[in-house]
C-alpha positions as CSV (number, residue, x, y, z in Angstrom):
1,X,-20.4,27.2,-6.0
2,X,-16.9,25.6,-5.0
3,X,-16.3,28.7,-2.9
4,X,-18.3,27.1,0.0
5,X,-15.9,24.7,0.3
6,X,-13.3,26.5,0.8
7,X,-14.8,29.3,3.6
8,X,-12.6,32.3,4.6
9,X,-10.2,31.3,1.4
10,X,-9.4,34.5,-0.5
11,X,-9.2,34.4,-4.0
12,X,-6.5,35.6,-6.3
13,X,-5.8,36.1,-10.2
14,X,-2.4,36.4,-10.2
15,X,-0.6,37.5,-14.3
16,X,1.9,35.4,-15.4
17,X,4.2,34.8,-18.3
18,X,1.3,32.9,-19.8
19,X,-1.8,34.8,-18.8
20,X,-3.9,35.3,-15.4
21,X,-3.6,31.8,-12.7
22,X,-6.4,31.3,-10.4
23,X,-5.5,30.3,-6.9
24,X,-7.2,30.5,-3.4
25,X,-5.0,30.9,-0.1
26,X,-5.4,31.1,3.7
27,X,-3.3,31.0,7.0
28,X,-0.7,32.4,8.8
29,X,2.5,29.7,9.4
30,X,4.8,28.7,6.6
31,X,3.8,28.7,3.1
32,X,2.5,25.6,1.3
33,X,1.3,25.4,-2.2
34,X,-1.2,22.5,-3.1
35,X,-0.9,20.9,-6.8
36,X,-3.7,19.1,-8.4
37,X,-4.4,16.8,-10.9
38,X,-5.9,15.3,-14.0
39,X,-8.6,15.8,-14.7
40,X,-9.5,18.1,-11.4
41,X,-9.0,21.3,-10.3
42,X,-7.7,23.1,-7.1
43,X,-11.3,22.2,-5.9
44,X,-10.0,18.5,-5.2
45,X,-8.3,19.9,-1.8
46,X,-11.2,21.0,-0.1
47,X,-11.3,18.0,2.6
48,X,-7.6,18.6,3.2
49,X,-6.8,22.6,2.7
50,X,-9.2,23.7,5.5
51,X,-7.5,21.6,8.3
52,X,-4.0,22.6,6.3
53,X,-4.2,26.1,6.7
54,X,-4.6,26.2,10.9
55,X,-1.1,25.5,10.8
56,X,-0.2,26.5,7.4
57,X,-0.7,29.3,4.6
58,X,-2.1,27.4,2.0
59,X,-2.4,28.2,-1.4
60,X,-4.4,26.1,-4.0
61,X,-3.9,26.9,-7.8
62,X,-5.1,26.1,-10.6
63,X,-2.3,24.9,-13.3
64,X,-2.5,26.5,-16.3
65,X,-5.1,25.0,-18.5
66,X,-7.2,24.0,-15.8
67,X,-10.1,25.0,-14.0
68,X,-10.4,29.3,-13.8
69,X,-6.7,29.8,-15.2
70,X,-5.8,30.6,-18.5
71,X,-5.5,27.9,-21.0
72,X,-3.5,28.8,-23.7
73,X,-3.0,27.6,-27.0
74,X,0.0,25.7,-27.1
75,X,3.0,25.6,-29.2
76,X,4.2,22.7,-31.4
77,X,6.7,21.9,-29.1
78,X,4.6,20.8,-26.6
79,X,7.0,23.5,-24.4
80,X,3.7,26.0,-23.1
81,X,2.3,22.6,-21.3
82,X,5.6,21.3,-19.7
83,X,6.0,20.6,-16.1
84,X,9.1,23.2,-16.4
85,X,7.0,25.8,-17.6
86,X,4.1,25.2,-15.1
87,X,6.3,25.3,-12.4
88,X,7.5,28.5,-13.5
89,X,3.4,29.2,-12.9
90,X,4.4,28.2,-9.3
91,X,7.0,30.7,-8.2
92,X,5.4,33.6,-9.9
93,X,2.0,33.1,-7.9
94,X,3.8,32.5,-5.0
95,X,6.5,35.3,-5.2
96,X,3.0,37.3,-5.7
97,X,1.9,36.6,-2.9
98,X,5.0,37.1,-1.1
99,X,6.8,33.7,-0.8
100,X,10.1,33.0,-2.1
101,X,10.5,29.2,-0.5
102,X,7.5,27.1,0.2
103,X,6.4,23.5,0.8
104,X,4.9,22.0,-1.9
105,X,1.9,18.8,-2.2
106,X,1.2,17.8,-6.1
107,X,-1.0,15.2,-6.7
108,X,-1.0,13.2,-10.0
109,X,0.6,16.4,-12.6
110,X,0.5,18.3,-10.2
111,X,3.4,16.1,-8.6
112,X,4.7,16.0,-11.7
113,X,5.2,19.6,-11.6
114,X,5.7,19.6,-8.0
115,X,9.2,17.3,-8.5
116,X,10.1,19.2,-11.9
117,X,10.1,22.9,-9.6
118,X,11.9,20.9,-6.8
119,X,15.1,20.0,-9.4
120,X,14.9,23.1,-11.3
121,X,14.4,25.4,-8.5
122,X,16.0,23.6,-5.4
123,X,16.6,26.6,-3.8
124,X,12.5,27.3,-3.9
125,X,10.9,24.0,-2.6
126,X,11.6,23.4,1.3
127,X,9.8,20.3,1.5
128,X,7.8,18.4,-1.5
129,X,5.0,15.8,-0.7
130,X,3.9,13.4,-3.7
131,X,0.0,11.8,-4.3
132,X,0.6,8.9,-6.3
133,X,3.0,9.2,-9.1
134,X,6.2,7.6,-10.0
135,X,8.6,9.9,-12.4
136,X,7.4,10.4,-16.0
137,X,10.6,8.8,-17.1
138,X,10.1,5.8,-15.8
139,X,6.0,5.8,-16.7
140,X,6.8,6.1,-20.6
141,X,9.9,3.4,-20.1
142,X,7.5,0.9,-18.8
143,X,4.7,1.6,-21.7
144,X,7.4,2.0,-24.4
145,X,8.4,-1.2,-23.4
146,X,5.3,-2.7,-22.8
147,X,5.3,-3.7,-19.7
148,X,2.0,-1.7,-18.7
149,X,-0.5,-0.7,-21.2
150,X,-0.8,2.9,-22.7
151,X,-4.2,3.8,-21.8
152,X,-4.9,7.2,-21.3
153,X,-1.7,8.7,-21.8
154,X,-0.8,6.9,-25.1
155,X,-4.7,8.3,-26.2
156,X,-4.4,11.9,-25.0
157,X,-0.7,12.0,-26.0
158,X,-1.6,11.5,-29.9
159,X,-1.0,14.4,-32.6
160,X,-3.8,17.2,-33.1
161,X,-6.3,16.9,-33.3
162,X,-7.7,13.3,-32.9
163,X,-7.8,13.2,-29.6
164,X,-9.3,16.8,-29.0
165,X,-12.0,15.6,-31.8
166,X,-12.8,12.0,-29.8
167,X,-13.5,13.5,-26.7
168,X,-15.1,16.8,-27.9
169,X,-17.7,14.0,-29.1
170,X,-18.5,14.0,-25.4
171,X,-16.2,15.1,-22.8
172,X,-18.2,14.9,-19.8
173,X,-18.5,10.9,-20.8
174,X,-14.9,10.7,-21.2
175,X,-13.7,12.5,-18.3
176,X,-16.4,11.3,-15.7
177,X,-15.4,7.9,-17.0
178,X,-11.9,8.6,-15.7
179,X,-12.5,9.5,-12.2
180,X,-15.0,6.4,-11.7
181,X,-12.7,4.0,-13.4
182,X,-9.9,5.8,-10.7
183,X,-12.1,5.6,-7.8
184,X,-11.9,2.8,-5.1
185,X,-15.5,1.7,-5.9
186,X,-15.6,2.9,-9.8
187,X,-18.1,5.1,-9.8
188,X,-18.2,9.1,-8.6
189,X,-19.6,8.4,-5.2
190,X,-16.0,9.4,-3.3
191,X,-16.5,13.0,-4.8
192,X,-18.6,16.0,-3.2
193,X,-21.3,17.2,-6.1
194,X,-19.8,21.1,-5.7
195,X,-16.5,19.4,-6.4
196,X,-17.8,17.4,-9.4
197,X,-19.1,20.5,-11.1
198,X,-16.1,22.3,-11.0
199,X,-14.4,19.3,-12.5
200,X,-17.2,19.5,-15.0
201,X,-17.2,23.3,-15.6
202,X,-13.4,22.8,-16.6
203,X,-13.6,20.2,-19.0
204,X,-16.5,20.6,-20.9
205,X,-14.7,23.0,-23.5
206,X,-13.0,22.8,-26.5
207,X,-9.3,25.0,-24.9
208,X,-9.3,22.6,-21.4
209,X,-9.7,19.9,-23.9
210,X,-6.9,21.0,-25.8
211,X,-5.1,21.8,-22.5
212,X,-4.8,18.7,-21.4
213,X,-4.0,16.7,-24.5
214,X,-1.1,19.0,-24.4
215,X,0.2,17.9,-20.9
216,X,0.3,14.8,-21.6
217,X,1.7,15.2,-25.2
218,X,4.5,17.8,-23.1
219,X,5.0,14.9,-20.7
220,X,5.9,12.6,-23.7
221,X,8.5,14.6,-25.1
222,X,9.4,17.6,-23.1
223,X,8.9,16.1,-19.5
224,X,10.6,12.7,-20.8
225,X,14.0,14.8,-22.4
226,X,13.9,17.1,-18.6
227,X,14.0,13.8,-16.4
228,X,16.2,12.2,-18.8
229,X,19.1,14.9,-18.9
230,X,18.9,15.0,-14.9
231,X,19.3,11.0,-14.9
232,X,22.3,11.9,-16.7
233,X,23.6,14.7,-14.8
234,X,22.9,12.9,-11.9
235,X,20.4,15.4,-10.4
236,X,18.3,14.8,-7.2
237,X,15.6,16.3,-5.0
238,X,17.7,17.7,-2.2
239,X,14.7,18.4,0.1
240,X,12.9,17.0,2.5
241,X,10.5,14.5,0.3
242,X,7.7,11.8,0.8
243,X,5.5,10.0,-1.4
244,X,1.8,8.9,-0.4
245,X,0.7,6.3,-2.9
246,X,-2.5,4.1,-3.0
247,X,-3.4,0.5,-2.7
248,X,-5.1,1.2,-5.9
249,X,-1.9,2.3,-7.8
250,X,0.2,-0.7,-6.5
251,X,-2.6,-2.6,-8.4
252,X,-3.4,-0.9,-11.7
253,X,-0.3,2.4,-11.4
254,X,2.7,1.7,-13.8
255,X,5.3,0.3,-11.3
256,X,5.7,-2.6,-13.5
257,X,8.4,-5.7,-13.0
258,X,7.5,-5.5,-8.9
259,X,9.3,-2.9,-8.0
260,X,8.2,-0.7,-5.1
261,X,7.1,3.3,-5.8
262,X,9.6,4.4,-2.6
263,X,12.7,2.4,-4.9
264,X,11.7,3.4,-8.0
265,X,12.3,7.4,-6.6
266,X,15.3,6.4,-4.3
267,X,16.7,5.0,-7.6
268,X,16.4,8.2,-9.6
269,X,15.5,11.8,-8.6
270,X,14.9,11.0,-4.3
271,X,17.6,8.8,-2.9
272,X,16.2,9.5,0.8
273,X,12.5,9.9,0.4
274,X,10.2,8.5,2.7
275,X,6.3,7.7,2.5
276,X,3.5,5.6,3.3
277,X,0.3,4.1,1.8
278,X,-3.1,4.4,2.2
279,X,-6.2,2.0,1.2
280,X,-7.9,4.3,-1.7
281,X,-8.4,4.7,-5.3
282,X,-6.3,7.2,-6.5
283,X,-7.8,10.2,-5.6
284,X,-6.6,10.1,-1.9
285,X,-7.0,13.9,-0.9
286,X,-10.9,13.3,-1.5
287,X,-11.3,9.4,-0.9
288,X,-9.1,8.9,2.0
289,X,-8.8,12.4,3.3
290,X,-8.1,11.4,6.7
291,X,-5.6,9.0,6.4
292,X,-4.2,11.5,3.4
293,X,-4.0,14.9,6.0
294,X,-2.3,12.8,8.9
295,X,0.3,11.6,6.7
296,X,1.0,15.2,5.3
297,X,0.9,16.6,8.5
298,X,3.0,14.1,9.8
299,X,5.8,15.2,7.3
300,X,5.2,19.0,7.1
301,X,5.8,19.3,11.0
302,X,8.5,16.6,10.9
């Protein structure tokens, strides 16, 4: 059971505008809401929530259409898997729970949303840590281009239902194939085994296999139009912000013509955001976690 790695975590289903969330908290200091990724769970935070909450209340979620939340069927629109509407997800468990401003750590879409709450809701986030992302913009400029390949988000990203029936073929081949191809030494050796099954558990179905063809199809259209109109109207984070990125994601991550992940966010949406890297694949919470909590901790005390 993931439970036992997260001891003296309670749990929480918390109704939203979209159906029930799943999210586990613990502490006593200021509130911080961890954000995971694809194709993960809440569950990837165990090496790093534990240590967080001693100085912290944490609270790991599942977004909606992963792990124990709801995953709804979405809308053809793409709007029900948008980074705007999963923030939205993010206040109300956190007003819930009885937290109107809060730190916030995303990893990979859940940095996504994590950046998205932070400029529609700047009076919400107090500080926003990201895990190795640059801004969706600027990801489907470089492919669109093609300067980087595609890869997995030109695949997921493709109309219903071809990619829902490719996969369904065998998700646990697809999606296991992801995290080792991600991982430092491409394979699943960085992850714990409890971990691993609650990755499994959450994609071996046909609605988290929908779920998360719609994020990435939302984050092609939706996601793309929300960055773009803030470009325009020349919006930025206003909080406190760092970025930890991977050695990995300098390598294979869609920086493309050189440029630096700390310029590519000064230039658009974080004009004073700091950050550092650390030698991992991209999962750095689980493959790094000790170089990953210092430089967190680093920044939320800061």
């Amino acid at each position: 059971m993931s439970d036992d790695l997260f001891p003296g975590f309670e749990s929480h289903w918390i109704d939203t505008e979209v159906g029930r969330i799943f999210a586990r908290s613990k502490g006593d200091g200021p509130p911080l809401v961890l954000l995971h990724g694809f194709p993960q769970t809440h569950v990837m935070w165990h090496r790093l929530a534990p240590a967080l909450a001693e100085t912290h209340r944490v609270v790991c979620m599942d977004l909606r259409g992963y792990g124990w939340s709801t995953a709804p069927r979405s809308d053809e629109a793409h709007q029900i898997y948008s980074k705007r509407a999963m923030g939205r997800d993010v206040v109300a468990v956190m007003e819930e729970l009885g937290h109107i401003r809060f730190a916030v750590a995303g990893h990979d879409r859940g940095a996504r949303v994590g950046y998205r709450l932070a400029l529609d809701h700047p009076g919400r986030v107090e500080r926003l840590a990201l895990l190795d992302i640059l801004p969706t913009f600027h990801v489907w400029a470089q492919m669109r281009a093609g300067k980087i390949p595609e890869a997995h988000w030109g695949f997921l990203s493709q109309p219903y239902p071809q990619p829902e029936e490719e996969i369904g073929r065998d998700p646990l081949a697809y999606f296991e194939g992801l995290l080792a191809k991600w991982s430092a030494p491409g394979d699943l050796s960085p992850f714990d085994r409890k971990a691993l099954k609650s990755y499994r558990d959450s994609c071996n179905e046909p609605s988290r296999i929908h779920a998360f063809c719609e994020d990435y199809r939302a984050g092609a259209t939706r996601d793309v139009e929300a960055d773009e109109a803030d470009l325009a109207a020349g919006k930025t984070i206003n909080c406190p912000a760092y970025l930890i990125w991977s050695d990995f994601y300098l390598v294979s991550g869609p920086v493309g013509e050189e440029q630096h992940p700390l310029d590519v966010w000064r230039q658009s949406f974080a004009p004073k955001i700091g950050g550092m890297g650390v030698t991992s694949g991209h999962f750095v919470a689980e493959e790094n976690p000790g170089a990953t909590l210092a430089a967190l901790q680093a920044f939320l005390t800061s």
